[in-house]
N, C-alpha and C positions, 0 to 999 in steps of 0.2 A: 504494500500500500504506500503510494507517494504522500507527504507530509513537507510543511514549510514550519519552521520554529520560529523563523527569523525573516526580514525583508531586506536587499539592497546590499552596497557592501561600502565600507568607511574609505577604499583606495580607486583612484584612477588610473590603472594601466589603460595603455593607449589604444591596447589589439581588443577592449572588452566595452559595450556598446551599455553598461549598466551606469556608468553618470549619466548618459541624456536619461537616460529610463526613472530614475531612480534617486540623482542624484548623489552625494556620496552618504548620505543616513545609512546607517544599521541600523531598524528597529526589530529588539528580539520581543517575542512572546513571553509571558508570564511561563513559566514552567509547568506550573499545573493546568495552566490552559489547556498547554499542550500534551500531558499527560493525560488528562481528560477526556482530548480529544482519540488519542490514543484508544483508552480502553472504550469509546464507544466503539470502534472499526472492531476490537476485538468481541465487544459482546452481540454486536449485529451481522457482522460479515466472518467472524471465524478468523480474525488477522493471524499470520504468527511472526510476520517480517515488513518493518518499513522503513524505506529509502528517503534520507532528506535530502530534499534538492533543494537546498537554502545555495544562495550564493556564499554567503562564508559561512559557514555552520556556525565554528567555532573560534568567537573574538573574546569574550570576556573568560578567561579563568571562574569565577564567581558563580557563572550563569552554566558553564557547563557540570561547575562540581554538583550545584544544588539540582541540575535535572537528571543527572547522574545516581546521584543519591537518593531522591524521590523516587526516579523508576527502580532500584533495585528493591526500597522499602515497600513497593507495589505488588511486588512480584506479580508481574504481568508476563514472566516466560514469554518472553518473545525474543527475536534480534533485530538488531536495526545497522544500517549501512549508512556511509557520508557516501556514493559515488560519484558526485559531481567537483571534486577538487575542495580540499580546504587549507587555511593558515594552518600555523605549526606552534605561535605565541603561545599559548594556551595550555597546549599538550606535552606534561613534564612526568618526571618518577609519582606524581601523586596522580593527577588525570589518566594516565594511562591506563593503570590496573582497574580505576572507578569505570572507564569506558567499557570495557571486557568484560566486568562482573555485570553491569547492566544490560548485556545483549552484543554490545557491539561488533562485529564482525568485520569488516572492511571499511579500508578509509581510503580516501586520494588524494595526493598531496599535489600542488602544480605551482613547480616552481617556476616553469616553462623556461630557462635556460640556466649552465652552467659558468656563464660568462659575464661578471659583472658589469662591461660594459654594456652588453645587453638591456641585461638590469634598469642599467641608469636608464637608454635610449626608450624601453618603453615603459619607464616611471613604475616598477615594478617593485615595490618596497620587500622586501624580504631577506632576511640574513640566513645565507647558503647554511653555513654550518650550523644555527639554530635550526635549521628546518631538519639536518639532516639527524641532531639526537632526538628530536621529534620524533621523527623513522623510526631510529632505533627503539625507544622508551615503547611504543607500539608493538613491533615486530615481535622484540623481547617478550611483550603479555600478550602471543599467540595472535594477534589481530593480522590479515590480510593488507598488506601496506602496496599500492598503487602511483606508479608517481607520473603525470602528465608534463612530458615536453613540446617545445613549439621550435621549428625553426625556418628558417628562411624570412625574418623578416626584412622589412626596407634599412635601409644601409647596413644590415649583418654582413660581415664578410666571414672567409673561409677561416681566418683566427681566430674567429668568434665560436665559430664550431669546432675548433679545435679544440678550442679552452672546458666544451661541454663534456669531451671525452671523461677527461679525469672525472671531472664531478658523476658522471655515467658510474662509475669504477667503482665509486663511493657508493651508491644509490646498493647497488651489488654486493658489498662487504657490508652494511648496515643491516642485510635483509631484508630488505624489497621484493615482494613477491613477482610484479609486474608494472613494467615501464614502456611506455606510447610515447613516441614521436611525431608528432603530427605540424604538418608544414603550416605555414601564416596562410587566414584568407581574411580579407578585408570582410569585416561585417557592418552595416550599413548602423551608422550611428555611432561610431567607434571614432577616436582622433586618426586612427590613421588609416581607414577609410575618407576622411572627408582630404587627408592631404594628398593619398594618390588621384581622388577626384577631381583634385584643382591640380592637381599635376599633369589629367590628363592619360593617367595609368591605369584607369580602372574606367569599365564602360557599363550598363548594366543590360548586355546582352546574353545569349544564349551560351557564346563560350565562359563569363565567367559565372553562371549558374552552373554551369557542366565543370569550372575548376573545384567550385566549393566541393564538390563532392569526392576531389583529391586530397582530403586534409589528410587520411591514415594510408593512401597508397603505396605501395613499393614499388609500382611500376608507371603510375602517371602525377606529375607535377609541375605546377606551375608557377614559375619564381617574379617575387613583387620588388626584387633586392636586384639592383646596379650590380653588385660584384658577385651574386650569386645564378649558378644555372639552374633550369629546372634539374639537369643530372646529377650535380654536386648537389642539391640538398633529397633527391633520390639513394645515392650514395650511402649520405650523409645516415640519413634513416635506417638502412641497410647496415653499415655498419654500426653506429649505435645500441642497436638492436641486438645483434648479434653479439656482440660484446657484452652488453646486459646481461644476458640470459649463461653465454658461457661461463662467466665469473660467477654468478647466481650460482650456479649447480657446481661448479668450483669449491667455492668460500661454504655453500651450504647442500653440501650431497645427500640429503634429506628431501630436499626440495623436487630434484630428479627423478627418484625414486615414485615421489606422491606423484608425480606430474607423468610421468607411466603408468601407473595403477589406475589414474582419474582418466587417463586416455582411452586404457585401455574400459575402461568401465564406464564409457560416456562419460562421467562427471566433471562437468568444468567446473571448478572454482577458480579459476586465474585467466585473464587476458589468454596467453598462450596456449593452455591446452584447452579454450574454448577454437581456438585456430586451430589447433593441430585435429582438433575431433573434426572440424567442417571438414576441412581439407581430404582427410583420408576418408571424410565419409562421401566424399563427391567422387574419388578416387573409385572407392567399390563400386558407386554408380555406375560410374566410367565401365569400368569393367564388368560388370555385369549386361 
């Protein structure tokens, strides 16, 4: 069941269209509001799992412990998920283990790049290495850790994604269960949408509706960056990826193991072996 606890988010990155919408307010819900609302989906619809699609779930320390607290002293037996990316401020050695006991199962962090200049260029407030004991204090209390990347944006260059490597490497040795790459698309409302517009770089015809739909591709891309190709940030994904996951099953051979068993048993729980199951299931198709 989707749920909103919270509205809007307090920062303006450039690539995310939620200040015109939104403005930068965070306002959260009362806890028991939302708690409330909770156990009505459970007593009418039979709930046992729900997904918040807050834009930042988790700002205030304060407001996560006490909704934390409240649902474990509910005991409402259910789990609940962040999968739409969250901050990291929040989430330390005490919030961790309260997220876990109260359901929590998966989270996703988006730091969308590993390269401070980055950072700065799309006004993306976040401190790389707080986000990344974040990961860890997660990972550690059994939780599903997800981490969203972006690349190719306007003036990125190729050192720019090189500097993401390393921070990749770390995402990996933190235990990180699953990591996405996904290339920049201009979305309509965004600051840097409206600068390729007066640039003259973006039209709003059928080839860039037909681009949006290259944000997770590995075989098609299309680049909004001067020093970037659509092949180099193809590449770029391709290896990134692959390096993720190698290290991943490296640093954590436990992970491997589950990710064969879940393959082999349909059960996706990760990014990946939700891939690997389509794949090889299209594959029987194929042959059959």
């Amino acid at each position: 069941m989707p749920i909103l606890a919270s509205r809007g988010c307090p920062y303006q990155c450039t690539f995310c269209s939620s200040p015109l919408m939104w403005t930068t307010a965070w306002k959260s819900r009362d806890p028991k509001d939302v708690l409330d609302e909770m156990e009505g989906y459970i007593s009418r619809y039979q709930v046992t799992n729900f997904d918040f699609y807050d834009l930042t779930a988790i700002v205030k320390k304060e407001w996560i412990v006490e909704f934390t607290k409240m649902l474990i002293e509910r005991k409402l037996n259910v789990t609940w998920q962040l999968p739409s990316g969250t901050r990291s401020e929040a989430i330390d050695d005490e919030v961790a283990p309260l997220l876990y006991e109260s359901g929590c199962r998966n989270l996703s962090y988006a730091p969308e790049s590993g390269s401070p200049a980055v950072l700065k260029m799309i006004k993306k407030k976040v401190d790389l290495g707080r986000m990344l004991e974040s990961m860890k204090c997660c990972s550690t209390n059994k939780m599903s850790v997800k981490v969203n990347l972006i690349c190719g944006f306007p003036k990125e260059r190729i050192q720019h994604l090189l500097q993401t490597l390393p921070f990749i490497c770390k995402l990996a040795w933190v235990g990180c269960d699953d990591m996405s790459i996904n290339q920049f698309s201009p979305y309509p409302g965004s600051e840097l949408f409206d600068d390729l517009t007066k640039a003259d770089l973006v039209t709003l015809d059928e080839d860039y509706f037909q681009a949006l739909s290259f944000y997770s591709s590995m075989t098609n891309a299309r680049s909004y960056s001067e020093k970037l190709t659509s092949k180099q940030i193809i590449a770029f994904k391709f290896v990134g990826t692959t390096l993720f996951y190698s290290l991943n099953f490296l640093f954590h051979p436990s992970k491997m193991f589950r990710t064969m068993i879940n393959v082999r048993n349909k059960t996706d729980t990760t990014r990946l072996e939700k891939t690997l199951i389509s794949y090889l299931g299209r594959g029987k198709v194929a042959l059959d």
